[in-house]
Kinemage of the C-alpha trace (Angstrom):
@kinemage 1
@onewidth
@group {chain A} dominant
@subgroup {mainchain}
@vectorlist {calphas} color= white
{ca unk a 1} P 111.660 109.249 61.480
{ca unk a 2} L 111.332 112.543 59.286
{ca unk a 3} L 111.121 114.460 62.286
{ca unk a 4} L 114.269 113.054 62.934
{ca unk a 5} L 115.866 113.490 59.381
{ca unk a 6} L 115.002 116.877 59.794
{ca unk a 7} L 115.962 117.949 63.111
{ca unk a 8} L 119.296 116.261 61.787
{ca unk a 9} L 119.530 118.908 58.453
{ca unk a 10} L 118.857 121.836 60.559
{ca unk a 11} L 121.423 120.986 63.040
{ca unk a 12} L 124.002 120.145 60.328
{ca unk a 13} L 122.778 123.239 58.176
{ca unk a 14} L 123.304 125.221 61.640
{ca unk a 15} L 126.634 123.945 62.323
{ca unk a 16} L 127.949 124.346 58.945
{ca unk a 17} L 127.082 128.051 59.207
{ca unk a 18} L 129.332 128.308 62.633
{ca unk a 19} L 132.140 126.358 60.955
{ca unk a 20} L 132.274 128.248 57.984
{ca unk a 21} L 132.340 131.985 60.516
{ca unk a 22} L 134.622 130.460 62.735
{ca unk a 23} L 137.336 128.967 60.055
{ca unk a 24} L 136.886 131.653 57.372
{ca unk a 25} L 136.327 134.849 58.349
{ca unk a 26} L 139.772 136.466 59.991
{ca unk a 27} L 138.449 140.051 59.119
{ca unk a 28} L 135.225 141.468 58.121
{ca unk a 29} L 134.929 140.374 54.643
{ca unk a 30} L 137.242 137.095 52.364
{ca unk a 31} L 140.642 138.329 51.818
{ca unk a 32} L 141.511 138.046 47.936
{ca unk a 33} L 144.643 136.067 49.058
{ca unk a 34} L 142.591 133.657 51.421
{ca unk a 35} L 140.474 130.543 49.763
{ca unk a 36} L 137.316 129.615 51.820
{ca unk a 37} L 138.076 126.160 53.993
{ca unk a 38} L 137.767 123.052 51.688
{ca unk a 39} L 134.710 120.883 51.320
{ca unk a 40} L 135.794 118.267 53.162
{ca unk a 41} L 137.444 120.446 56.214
{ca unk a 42} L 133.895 121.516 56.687
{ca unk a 43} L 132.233 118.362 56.675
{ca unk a 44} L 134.539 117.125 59.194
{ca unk a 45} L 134.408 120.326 61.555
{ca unk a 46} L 130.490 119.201 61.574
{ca unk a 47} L 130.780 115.290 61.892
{ca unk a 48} L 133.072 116.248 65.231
{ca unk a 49} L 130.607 118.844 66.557
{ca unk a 50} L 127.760 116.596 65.582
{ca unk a 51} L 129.387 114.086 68.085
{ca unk a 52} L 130.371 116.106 70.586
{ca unk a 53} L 126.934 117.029 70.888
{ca unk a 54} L 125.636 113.405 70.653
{ca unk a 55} L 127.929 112.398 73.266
{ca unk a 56} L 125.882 115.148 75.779
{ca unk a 57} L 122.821 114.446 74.676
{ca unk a 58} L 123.657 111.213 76.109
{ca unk a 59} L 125.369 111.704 79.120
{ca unk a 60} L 122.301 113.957 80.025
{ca unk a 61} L 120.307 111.044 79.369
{ca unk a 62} L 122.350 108.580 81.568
{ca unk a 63} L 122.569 111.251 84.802
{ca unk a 64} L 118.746 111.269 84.245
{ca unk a 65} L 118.166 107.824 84.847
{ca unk a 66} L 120.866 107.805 87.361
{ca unk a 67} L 119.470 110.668 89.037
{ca unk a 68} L 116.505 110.292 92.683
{ca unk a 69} L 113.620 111.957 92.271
{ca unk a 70} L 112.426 114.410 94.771
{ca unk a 71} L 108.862 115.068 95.009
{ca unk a 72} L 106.098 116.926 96.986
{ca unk a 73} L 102.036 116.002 97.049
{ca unk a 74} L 99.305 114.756 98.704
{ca unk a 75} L 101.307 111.696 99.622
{ca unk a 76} L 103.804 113.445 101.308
{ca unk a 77} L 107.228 114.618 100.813
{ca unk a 78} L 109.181 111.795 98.529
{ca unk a 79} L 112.424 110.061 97.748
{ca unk a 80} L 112.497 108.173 95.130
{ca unk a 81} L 115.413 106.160 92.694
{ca unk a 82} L 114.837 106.386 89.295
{ca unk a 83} L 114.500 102.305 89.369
{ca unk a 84} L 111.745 103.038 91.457
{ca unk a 85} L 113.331 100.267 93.629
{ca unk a 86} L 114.204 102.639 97.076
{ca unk a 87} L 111.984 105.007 98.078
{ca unk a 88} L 111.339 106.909 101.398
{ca unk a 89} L 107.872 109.159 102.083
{ca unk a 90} L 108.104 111.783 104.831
{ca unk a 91} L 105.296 111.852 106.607
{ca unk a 92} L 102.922 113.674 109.405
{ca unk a 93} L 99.816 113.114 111.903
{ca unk a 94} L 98.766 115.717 114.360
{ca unk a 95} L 95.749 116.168 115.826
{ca unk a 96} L 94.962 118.948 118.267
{ca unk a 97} L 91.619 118.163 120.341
{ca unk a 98} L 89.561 120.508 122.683
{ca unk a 99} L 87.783 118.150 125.618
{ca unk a 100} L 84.894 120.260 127.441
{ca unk a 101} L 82.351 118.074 129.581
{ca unk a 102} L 78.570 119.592 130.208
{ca unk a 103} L 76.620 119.466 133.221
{ca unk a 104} L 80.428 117.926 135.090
{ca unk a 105} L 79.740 116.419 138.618
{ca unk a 106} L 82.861 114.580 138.582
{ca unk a 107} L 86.197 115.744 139.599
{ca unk a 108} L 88.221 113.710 136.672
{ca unk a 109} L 85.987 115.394 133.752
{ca unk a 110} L 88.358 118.357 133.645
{ca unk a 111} L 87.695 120.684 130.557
{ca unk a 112} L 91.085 121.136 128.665
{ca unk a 113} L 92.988 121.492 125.220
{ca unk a 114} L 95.314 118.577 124.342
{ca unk a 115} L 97.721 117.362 121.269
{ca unk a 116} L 95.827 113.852 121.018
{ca unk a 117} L 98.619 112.627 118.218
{ca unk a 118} L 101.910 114.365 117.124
{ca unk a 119} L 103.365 111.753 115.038
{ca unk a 120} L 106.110 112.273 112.434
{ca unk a 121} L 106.101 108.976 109.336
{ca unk a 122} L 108.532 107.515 108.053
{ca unk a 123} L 107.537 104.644 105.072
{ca unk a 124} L 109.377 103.491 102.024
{ca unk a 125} L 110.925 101.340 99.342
{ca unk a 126} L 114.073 99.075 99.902
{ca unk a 127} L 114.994 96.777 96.940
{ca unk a 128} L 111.322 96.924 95.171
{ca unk a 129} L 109.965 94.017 97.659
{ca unk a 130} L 111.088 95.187 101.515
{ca unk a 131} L 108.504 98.306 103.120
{ca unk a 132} L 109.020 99.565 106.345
{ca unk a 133} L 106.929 102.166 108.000
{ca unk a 134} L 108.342 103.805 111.009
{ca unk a 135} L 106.031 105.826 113.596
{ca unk a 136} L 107.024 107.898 117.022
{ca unk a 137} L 104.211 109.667 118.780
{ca unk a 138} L 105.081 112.820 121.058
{ca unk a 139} L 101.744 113.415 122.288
{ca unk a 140} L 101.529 110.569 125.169
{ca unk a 141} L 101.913 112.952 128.711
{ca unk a 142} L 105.112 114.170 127.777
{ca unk a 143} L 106.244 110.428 127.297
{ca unk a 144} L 107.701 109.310 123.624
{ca unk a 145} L 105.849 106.246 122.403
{ca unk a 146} L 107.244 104.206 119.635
{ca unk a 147} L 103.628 103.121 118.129
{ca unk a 148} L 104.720 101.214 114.862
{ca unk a 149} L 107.862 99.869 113.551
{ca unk a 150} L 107.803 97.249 111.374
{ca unk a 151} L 109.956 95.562 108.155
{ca unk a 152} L 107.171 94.105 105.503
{ca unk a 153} L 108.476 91.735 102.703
{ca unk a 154} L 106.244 91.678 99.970
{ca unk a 155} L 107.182 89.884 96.979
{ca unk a 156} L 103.274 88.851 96.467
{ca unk a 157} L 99.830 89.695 97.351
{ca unk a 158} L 99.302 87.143 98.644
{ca unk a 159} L 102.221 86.146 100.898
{ca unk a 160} L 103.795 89.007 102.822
{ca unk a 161} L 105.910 88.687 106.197
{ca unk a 162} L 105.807 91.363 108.763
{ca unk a 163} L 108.033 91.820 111.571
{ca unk a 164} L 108.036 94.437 114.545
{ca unk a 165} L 106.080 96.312 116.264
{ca unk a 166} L 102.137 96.577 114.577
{ca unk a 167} L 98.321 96.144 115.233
{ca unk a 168} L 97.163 92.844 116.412
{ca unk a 169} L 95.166 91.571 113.466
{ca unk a 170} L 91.681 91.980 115.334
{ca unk a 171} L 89.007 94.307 115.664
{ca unk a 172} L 87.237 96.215 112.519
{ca unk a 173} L 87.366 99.810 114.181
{ca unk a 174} L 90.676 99.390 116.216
{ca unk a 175} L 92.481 98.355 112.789
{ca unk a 176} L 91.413 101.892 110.972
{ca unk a 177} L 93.748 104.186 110.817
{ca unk a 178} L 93.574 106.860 113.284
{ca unk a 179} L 92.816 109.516 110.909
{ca unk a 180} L 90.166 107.806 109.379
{ca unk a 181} L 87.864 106.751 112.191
{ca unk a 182} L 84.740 108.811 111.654
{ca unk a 183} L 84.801 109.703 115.195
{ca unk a 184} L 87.424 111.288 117.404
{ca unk a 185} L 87.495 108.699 119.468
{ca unk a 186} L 86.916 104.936 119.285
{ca unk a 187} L 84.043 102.607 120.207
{ca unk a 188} L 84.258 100.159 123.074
{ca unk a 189} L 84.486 96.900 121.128
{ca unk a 190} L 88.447 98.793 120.803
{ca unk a 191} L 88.705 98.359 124.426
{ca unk a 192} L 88.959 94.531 124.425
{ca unk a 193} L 91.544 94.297 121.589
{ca unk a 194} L 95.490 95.190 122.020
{ca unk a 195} L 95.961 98.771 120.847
{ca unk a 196} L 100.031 97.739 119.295
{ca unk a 197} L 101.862 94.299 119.700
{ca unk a 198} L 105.596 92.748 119.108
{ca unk a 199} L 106.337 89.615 116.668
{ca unk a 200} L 105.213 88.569 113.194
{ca unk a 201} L 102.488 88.418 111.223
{ca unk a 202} L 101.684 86.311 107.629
{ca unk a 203} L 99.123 88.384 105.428
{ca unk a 204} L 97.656 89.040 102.238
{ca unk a 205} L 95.054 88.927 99.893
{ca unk a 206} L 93.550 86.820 97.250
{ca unk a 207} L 91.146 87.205 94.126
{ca unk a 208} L 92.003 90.923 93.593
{ca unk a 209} L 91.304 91.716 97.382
{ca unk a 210} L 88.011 90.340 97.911
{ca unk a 211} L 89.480 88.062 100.403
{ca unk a 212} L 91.796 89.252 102.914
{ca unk a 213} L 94.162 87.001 105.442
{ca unk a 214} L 96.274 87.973 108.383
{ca unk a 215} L 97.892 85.490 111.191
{ca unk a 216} L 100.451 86.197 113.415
{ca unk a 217} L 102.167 85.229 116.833
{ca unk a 218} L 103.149 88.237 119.562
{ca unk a 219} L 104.076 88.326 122.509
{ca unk a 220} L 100.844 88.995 124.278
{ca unk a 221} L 99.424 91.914 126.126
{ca unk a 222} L 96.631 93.135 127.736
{ca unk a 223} L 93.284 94.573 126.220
{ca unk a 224} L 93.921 97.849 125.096
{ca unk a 225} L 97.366 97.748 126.217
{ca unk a 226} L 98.933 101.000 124.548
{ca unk a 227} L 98.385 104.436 126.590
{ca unk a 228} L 95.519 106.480 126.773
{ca unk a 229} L 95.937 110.511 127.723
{ca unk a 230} L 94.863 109.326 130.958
{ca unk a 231} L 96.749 106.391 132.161
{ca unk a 232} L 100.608 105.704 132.035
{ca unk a 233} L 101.460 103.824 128.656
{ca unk a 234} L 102.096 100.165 128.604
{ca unk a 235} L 103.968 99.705 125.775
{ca unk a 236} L 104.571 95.887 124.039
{ca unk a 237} L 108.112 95.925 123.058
{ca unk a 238} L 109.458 93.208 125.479
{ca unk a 239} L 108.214 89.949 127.380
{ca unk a 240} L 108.767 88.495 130.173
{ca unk a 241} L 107.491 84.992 129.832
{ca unk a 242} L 107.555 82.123 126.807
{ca unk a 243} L 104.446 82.289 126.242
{ca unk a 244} L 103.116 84.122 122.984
{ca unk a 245} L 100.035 84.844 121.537
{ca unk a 246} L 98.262 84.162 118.054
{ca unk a 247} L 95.514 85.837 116.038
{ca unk a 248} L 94.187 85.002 113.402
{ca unk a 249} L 91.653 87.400 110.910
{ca unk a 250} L 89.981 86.619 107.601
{ca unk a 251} L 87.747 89.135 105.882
{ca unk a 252} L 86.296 88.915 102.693
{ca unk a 253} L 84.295 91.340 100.201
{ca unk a 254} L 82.560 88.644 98.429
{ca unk a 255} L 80.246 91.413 95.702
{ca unk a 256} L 83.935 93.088 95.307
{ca unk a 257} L 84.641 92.104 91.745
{ca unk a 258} L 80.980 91.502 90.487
{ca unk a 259} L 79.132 94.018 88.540
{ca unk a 260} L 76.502 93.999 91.454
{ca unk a 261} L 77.531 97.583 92.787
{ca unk a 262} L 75.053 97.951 95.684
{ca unk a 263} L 77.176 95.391 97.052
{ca unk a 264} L 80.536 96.103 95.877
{ca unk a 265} L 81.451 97.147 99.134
{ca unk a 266} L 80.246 95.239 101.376
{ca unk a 267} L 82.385 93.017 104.150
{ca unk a 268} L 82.071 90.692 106.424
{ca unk a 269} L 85.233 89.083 109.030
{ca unk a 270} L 85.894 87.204 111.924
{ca unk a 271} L 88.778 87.327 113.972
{ca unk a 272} L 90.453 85.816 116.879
{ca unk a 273} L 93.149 85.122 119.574
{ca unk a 274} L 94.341 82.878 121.955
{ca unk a 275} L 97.210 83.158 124.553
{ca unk a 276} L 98.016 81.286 127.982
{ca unk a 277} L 100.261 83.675 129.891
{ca unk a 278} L 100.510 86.123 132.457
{ca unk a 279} L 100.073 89.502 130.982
{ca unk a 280} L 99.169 93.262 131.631
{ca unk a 281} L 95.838 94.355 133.466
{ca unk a 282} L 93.253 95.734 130.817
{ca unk a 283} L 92.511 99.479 130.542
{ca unk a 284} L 89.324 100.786 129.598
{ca unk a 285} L 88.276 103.971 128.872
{ca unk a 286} L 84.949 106.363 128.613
{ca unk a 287} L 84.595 107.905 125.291
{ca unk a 288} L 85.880 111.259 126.999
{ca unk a 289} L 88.816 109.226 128.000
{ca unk a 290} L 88.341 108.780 131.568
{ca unk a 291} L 89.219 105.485 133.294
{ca unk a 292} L 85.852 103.119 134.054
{ca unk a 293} L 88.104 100.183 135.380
{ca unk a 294} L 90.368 99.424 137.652
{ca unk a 295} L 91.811 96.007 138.723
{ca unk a 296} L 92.432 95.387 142.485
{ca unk a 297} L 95.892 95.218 143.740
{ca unk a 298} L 95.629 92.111 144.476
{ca unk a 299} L 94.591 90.661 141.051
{ca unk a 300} L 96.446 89.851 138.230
{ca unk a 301} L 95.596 89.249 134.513
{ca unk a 302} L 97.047 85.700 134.798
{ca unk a 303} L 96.204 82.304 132.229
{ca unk a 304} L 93.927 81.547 129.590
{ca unk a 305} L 93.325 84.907 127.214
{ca unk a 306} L 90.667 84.168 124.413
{ca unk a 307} L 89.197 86.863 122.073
{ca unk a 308} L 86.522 86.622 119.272
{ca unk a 309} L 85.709 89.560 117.036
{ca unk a 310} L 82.955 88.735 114.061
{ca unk a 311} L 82.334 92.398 112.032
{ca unk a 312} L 81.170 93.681 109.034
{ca unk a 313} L 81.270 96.811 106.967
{ca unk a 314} L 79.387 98.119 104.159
{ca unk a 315} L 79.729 101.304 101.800
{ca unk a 316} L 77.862 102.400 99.196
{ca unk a 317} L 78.416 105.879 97.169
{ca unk a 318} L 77.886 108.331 100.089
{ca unk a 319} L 76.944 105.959 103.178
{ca unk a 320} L 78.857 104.143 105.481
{ca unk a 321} L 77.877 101.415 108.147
{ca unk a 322} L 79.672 98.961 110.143
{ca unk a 323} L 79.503 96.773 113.429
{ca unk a 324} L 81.042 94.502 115.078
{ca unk a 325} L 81.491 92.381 118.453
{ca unk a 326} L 83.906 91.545 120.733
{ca unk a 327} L 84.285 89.334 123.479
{ca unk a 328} L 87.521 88.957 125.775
{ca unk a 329} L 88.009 86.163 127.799
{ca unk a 330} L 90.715 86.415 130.554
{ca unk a 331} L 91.924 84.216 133.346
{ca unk a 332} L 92.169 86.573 136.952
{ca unk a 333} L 94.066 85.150 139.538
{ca unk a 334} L 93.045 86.534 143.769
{ca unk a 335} L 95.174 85.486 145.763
{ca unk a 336} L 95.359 81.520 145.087
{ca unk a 337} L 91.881 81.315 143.471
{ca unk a 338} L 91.704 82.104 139.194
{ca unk a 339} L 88.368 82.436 138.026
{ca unk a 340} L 87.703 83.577 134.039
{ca unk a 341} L 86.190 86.624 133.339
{ca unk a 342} L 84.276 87.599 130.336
{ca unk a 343} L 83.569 91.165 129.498
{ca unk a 344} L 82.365 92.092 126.109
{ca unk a 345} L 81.525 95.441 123.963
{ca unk a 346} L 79.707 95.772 120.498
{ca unk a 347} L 78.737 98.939 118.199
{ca unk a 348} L 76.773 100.213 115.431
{ca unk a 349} L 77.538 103.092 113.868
{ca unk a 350} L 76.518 104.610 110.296
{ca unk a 351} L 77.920 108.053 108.381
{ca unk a 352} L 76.588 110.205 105.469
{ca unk a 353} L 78.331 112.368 102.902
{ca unk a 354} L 76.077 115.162 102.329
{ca unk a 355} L 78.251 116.864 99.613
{ca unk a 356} L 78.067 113.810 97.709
{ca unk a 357} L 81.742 111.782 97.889
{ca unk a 358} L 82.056 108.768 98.516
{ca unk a 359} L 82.547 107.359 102.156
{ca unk a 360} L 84.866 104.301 102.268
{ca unk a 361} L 87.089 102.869 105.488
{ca unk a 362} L 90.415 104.516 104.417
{ca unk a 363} L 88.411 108.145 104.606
{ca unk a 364} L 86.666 110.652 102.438
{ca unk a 365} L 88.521 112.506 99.649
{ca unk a 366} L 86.789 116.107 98.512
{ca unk a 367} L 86.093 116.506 95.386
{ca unk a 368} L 86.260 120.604 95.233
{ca unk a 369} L 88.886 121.585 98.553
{ca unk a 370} L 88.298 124.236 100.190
{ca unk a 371} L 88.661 127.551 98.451
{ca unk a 372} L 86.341 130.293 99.812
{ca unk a 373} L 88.011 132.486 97.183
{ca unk a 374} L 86.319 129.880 93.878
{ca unk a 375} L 83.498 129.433 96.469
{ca unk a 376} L 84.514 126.023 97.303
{ca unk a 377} L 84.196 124.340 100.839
{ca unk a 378} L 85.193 120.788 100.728
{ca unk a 379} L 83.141 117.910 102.136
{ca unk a 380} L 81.025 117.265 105.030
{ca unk a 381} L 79.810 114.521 106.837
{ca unk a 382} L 77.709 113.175 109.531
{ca unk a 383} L 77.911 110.142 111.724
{ca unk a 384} L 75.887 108.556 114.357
{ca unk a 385} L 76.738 105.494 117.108
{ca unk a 386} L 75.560 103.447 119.389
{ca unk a 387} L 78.207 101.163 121.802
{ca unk a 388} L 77.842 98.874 124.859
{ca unk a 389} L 80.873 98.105 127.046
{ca unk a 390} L 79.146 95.217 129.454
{ca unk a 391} L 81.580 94.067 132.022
{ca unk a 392} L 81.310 90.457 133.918
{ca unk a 393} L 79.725 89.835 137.245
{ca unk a 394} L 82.175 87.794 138.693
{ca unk a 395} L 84.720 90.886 138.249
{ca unk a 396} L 83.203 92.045 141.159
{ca unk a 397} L 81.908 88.773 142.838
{ca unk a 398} L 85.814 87.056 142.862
{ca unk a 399} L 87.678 90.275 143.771
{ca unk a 400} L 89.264 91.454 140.602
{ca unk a 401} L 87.263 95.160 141.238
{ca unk a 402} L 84.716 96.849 143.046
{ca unk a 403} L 81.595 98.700 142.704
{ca unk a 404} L 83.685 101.972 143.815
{ca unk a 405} L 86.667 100.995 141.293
{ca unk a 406} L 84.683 100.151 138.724
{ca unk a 407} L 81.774 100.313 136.504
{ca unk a 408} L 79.318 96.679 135.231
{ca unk a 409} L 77.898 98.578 131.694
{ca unk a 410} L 78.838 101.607 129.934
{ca unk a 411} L 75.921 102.312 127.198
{ca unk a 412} L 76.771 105.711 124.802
{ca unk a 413} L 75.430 107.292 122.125
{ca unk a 414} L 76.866 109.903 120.124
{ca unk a 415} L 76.517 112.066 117.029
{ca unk a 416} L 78.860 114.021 114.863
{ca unk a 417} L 80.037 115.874 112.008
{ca unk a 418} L 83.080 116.104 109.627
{ca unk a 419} L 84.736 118.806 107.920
{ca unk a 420} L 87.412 117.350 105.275
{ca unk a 421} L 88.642 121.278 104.222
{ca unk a 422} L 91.518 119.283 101.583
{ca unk a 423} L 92.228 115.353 101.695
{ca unk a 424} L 95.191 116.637 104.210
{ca unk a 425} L 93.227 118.816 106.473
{ca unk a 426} L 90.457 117.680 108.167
{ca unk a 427} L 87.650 119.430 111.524
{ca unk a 428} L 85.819 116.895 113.669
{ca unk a 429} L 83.146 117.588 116.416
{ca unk a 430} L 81.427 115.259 118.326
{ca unk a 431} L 78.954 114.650 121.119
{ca unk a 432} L 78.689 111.625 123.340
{ca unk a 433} L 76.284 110.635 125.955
{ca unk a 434} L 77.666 107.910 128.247
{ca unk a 435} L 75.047 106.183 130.966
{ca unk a 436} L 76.904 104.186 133.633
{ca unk a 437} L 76.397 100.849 135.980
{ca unk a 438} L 77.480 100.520 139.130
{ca unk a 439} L 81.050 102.382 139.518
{ca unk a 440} L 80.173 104.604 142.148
{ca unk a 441} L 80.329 103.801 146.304
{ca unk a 442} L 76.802 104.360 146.322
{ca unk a 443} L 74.477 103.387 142.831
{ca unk a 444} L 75.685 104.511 139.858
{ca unk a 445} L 78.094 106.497 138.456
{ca unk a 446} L 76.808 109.680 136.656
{ca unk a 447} L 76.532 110.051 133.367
{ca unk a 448} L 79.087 111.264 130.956
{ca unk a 449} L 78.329 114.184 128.534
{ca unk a 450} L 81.383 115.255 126.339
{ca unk a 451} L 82.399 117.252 123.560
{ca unk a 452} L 85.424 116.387 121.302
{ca unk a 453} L 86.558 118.900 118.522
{ca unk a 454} L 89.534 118.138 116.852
{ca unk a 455} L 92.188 119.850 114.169
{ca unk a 456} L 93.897 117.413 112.143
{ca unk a 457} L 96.798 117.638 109.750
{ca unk a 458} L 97.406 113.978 107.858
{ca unk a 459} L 99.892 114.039 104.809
């Protein structure tokens, strides 16, 4: 208040002084035969400046409040009201990958450089309780790919509604974001799970997030049912049946609010689908992203489609581990004869921080980015796996593949390393080691031995 008070005597002080040079001095000194303005002249020429600049002050003010906000960070390029109720974030993936295979005896593993991801964002604000996030990808063979598009209304934790285009809620691994997967490329539990899928989904979360919920009904679609760099894209916008599909997920961090920290971070979760439909063949893939199955021409993906996915995760200061299981269960139909095949695929996989941040599922921040110039080089990490993609018997005893087509087990094991230069800017390179069943005219398919480097740009 006297801060005010005298802010207030200054200006009036200040304005007096222009009032009385303004209204009194016609020449360079008083004129004998001209009286200085009156008292009360002054007082008002200082009341109406006084106002004039009150009346500013606020209008400055109001076009403030009025007025978006434009910003630019580590989030992204922003929009926002000065509510805070509408808000838009522009947004960027892109990863550029090198693919070389050692020791190659097959004429698929070709050696090459490739844009994995190219994907501009779009996310934001409408009314405080309606998100959206909006997400092309150009880097699918030179064909467009609408990956997500959804409409989320959110006016709790936990009750939201979400309604377009998303990730099935199954599958620990598959429902990481891309640029946080600790490898370039995902495990084979992934495989059995639908990459994106069309309808609505009820989440949420209760108790602060230590018990998570997600249930939703789709259209249905084949495992792994979104492209690979390898295969033409089967995308899940459409149907063609009434039939639909429902999943249902539940994971819970039960240590997450306790002051127990070794286990503050620890998860466990099941999920699960059901469908009885007609639907897409399944695609499965090596880790160098080479096709290991293919359906005969004359089966079809055709009934009963049941999937079961228990997981769990754990974290602690600089280490990471997780695993899961998956199991796919899928009605074939030959002809006139269906028989239900059951292939399944589980991993193991653990990573290490050695400059010291923490390692979490959304990804690991740097605490000093690079800066060669302060001597500064951001974070690094290592990660091993092992995965098992074991396909059923009676794939090839009923006529849904063949030995030549396809492959019974896929067993890899892989190591890597992370470079996270700035929380934006990230190097990855990895080495996988892929032994084969079957999949081959004669014995076995030889092994696959691949190295994935990767660029990536996330904002």
């Amino acid at each position: 208040m006297n801060i005010q008070v005298r802010s207030k005597s200054w200006k009036a002080i200040v304005l007096g002084f222009v009032a009385v040079t303004l209204g009194g001095f016609h020449s360079t000194a008083w004129s004998e035969d001209v009286a200085p303005p009156a008292s009360s002249d002054l007082e008002q020429r200082i009341r109406i400046l006084e106002r004039k600049l009150e009346v500013s002050d606020e209008a400055t003010a109001t076009k403030s409040k009025e007025s978006a906000k434009v910003t630019a960070g580590k989030e992204g390029f922003q929009i926002k009201s000065a509510d805070g109720d509408f808000l838009l974030k522009i947004r960027a993936l892109i990863q550029a990958d090198s693919r070389f295979f050692i020791n190659s005896t097959n004429n698929s593993e070709v050696d090459q450089f490739l844009i994995r991801r190219a994907r501009p964002i779009l996310e934001g604000t409408i009314y405080q309780y309606a998100n959206f996030l909006f997400v092309p990808d150009f880097a699918n063979n030179g064909k467009n790919v609408l990956v997500d598009a959804y409409l989320d209304i959110a006016p709790w934790s936990f009750i939201k509604l979400r309604a377009g285009k998303f990730k099935s809620p199954i599958g620990l691994e598959h429902l990481q974001s891309d640029p946080n997967l600790i490898f370039a490329e995902r495990g084979f539990p992934s495989l059995l799970v639908p990459s994106r899928e069309t309808g609505v989904q009820l989440f949420g979360d209760f108790w602060q997030g230590a018990l998570n919920y997600a249930i939703s009904a789709t259209n249905g679609v084949g495992d792994n049912n979104l492209n690979t760099n390898t295969t033409t894209p089967v995308t899940s916008d459409g149907d063609v049946n009434d039939s639909k599909e429902g999943t249902a997920r539940l994971y819970a961090q039960p240590f997450k609010n306790t002051e127990l920290e070794l286990l503050q971070k620890f998860g466990v979760g099941f999920g699960a689908s059901y469908s009885a439909q007609s639907t897409t063949n399944p695609t499965y893939t090596t880790p160098g992203q080479l096709s290991l199955f293919s359906v005969a021409t004359t089966a079809l993906a055709d009934g009963e489609k049941i999937r079961l996915a228990p997981e769990l995760n754990w974290y602690y200061h600089a280490l990471g581990i997780f695993g899961e299981y998956v199991q796919s269960s899928q009605v074939f139909r030959v002809g006139r004869v269906r028989s239900t095949i059951v292939n399944d695929a589980w991993q193991v996989a653990a990573s290490y921080v050695i400059t010291g941040e923490d390692a979490s599922y959304s990804g690991v921040k740097p605490r000093k980015p690079f800066d060669p110039k302060n001597g500064t080089w951001g974070a690094f990490e290592v990660a091993g796996r092992f995965h098992e993609l074991y396909l059923d018997p009676d794939n090839f005893t009923k006529g849904v593949t063949t030995a030549a087509a396809s492959v019974q087990r896929a067993t890899a094991i892989g190591g890597g390393i992370n470079w996270y230069l700035t929380s934006a800017l990230r190097f990855t390179t990895d080495y996988e080691h892929t032994t084969f069943d079957k999949g081959a005219t004669i014995g076995d398919r030889p092994n696959e031995d691949v190295v994935i480097s990767r660029w990536q740009i996330y904002f």
